[in-house]
C-alpha positions as CSV (number, residue, x, y, z in Angstrom):
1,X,-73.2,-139.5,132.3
2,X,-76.4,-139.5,130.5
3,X,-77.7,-142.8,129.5
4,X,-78.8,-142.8,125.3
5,X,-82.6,-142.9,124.8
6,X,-83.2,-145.4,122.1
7,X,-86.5,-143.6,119.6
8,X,-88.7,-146.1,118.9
9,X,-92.8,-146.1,117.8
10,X,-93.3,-148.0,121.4
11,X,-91.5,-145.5,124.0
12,X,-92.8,-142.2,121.3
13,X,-96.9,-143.4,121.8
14,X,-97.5,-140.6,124.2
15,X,-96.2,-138.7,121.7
16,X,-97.7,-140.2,118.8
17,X,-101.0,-139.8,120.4
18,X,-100.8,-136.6,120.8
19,X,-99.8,-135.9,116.7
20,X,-103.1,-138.3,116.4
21,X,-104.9,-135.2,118.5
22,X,-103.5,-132.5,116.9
23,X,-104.3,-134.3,113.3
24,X,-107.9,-135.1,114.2
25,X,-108.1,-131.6,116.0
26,X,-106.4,-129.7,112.2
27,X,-108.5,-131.6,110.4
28,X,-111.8,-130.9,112.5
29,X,-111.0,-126.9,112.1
30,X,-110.8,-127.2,108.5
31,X,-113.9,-128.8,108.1
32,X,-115.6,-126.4,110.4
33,X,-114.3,-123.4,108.6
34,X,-115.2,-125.0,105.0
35,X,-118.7,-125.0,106.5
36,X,-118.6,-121.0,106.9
37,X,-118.2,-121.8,110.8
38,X,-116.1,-119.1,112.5
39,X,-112.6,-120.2,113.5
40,X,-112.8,-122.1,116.6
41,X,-109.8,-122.2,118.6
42,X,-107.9,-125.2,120.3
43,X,-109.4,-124.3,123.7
44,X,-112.7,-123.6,122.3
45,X,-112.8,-127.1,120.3
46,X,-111.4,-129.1,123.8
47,X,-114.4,-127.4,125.5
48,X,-116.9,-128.8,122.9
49,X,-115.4,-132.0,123.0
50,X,-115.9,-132.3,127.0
51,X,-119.5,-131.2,127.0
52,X,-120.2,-133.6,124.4
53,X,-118.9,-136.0,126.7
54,X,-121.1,-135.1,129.4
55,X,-119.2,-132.9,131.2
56,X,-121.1,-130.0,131.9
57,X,-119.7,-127.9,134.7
58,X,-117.1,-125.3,134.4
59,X,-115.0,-126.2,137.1
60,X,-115.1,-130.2,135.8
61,X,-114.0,-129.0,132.5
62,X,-111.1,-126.9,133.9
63,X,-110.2,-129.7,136.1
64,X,-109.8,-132.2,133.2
65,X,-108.3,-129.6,130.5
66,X,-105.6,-128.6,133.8
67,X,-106.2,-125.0,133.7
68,X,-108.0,-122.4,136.1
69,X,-111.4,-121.8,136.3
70,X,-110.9,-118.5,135.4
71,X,-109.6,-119.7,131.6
72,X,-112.5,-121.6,131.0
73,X,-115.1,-118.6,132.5
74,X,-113.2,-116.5,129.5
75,X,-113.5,-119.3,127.0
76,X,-116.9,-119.8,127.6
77,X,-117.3,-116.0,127.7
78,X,-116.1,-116.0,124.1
79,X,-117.7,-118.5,122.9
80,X,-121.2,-117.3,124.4
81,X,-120.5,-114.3,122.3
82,X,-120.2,-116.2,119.3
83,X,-123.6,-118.5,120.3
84,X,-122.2,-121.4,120.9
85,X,-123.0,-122.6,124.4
86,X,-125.1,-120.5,127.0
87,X,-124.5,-121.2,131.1
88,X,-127.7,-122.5,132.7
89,X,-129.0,-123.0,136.1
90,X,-128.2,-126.7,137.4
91,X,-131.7,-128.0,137.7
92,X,-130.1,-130.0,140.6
93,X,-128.8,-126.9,142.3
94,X,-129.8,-123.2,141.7
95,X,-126.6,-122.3,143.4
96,X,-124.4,-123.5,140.4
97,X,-124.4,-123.2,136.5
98,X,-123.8,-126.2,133.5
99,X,-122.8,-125.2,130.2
100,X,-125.5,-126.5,127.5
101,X,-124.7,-126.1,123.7
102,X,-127.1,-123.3,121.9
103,X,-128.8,-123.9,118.8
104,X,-125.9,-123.1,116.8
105,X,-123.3,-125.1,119.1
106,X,-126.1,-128.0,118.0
107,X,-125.6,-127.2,114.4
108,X,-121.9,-127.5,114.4
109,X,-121.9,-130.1,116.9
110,X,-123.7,-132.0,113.8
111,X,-120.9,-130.5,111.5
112,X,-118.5,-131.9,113.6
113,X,-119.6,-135.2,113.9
114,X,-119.7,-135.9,109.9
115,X,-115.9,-134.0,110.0
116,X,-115.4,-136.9,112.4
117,X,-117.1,-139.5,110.4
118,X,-114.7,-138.7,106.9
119,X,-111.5,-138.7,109.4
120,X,-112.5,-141.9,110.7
121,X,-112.8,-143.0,106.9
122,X,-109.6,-141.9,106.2
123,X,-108.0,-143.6,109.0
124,X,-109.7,-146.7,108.3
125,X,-108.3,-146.4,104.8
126,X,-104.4,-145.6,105.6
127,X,-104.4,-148.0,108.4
128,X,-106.1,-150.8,107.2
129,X,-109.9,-152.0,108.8
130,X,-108.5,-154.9,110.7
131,X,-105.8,-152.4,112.1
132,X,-108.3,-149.6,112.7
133,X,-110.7,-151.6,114.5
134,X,-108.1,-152.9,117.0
135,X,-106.5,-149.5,117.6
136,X,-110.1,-148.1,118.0
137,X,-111.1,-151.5,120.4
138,X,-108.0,-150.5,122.3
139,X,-107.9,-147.0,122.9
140,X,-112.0,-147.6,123.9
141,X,-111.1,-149.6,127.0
142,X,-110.9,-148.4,130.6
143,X,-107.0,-146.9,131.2
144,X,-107.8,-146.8,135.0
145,X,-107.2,-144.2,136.9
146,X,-104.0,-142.0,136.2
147,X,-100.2,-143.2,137.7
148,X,-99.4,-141.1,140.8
149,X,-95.5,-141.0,141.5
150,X,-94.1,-140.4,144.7
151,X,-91.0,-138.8,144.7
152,X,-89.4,-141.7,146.3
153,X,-90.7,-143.7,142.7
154,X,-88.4,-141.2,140.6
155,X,-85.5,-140.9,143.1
156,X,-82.0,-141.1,141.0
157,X,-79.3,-143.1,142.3
């Protein structure tokens, strides 16, 4: 027999966080295209969003995004072609290449960040500031490192 799963906000979060993405991520496109940006796509806008946070090699990116290296050579490919981000010699080893935003990936990396600004507005508004600022304090904090589950940790009686 199958036990009932109860839906509430507290056991949907993962869920809910990931509507939050896909919100901020909608929202981010339509302000880029307003700008006369081309259309980024979802993998091209995750790529951004690691470089900006310092990750700079392709394999790192892959790792964190969970998909070969060979998807993020062809993303970056693409988005080379439409003079976003250029592949550079490490300075720290010849042998390997970082990804490093071109002058246009800098101009819509600006555009981005005030699209991220009025979100952040508009969140602060539906939610309420005192609400905002502790889902914002929260979600800033350290989550430690991921869970890792042995099969012996999901074994069904």
């Amino acid at each position: 027999m199958s036990e009932t799963y109860n839906v509430t906000p507290e056991n949907q979060i993962l869920l809910n966080l990931l509507s939050g993405f896909y919100w901020l991520d909608e929202g981010l496109q339509s302000y880029i295209r307003a700008r006369g940006w081309p259309t980024v796509t979802r993998p091209q806008s995750m790529v951004m969003a690691n470089i900006l946070m310092g990750v700079r090699y392709p394999s790192d990116i892959a790792r964190r995004l969970g998909v070969s290296r060979q998807a993020i050579h062809a993303t970056l490919k693409t988005m080379g072609e439409m003079d976003m981000v250029r592949l550079v010699d490490d300075p720290n080893n010849m042998r390997v290449k970082v990804v490093e935003l071109t002058e246009t990936g800098e101009a819509m990396r600006g555009d981005a960040q005030q699209a991220m600004a009025l979100m952040t507005q508009e969140l602060q508004r539906r939610l309420g500031q005192e609400a905002f600022a502790q889902t914002a304090a929260t979600l800033a904090e350290d989550w430690g490192a991921p869970l890792s589950f042995t099969p012996e940790d999901v074994a069904r009686d």
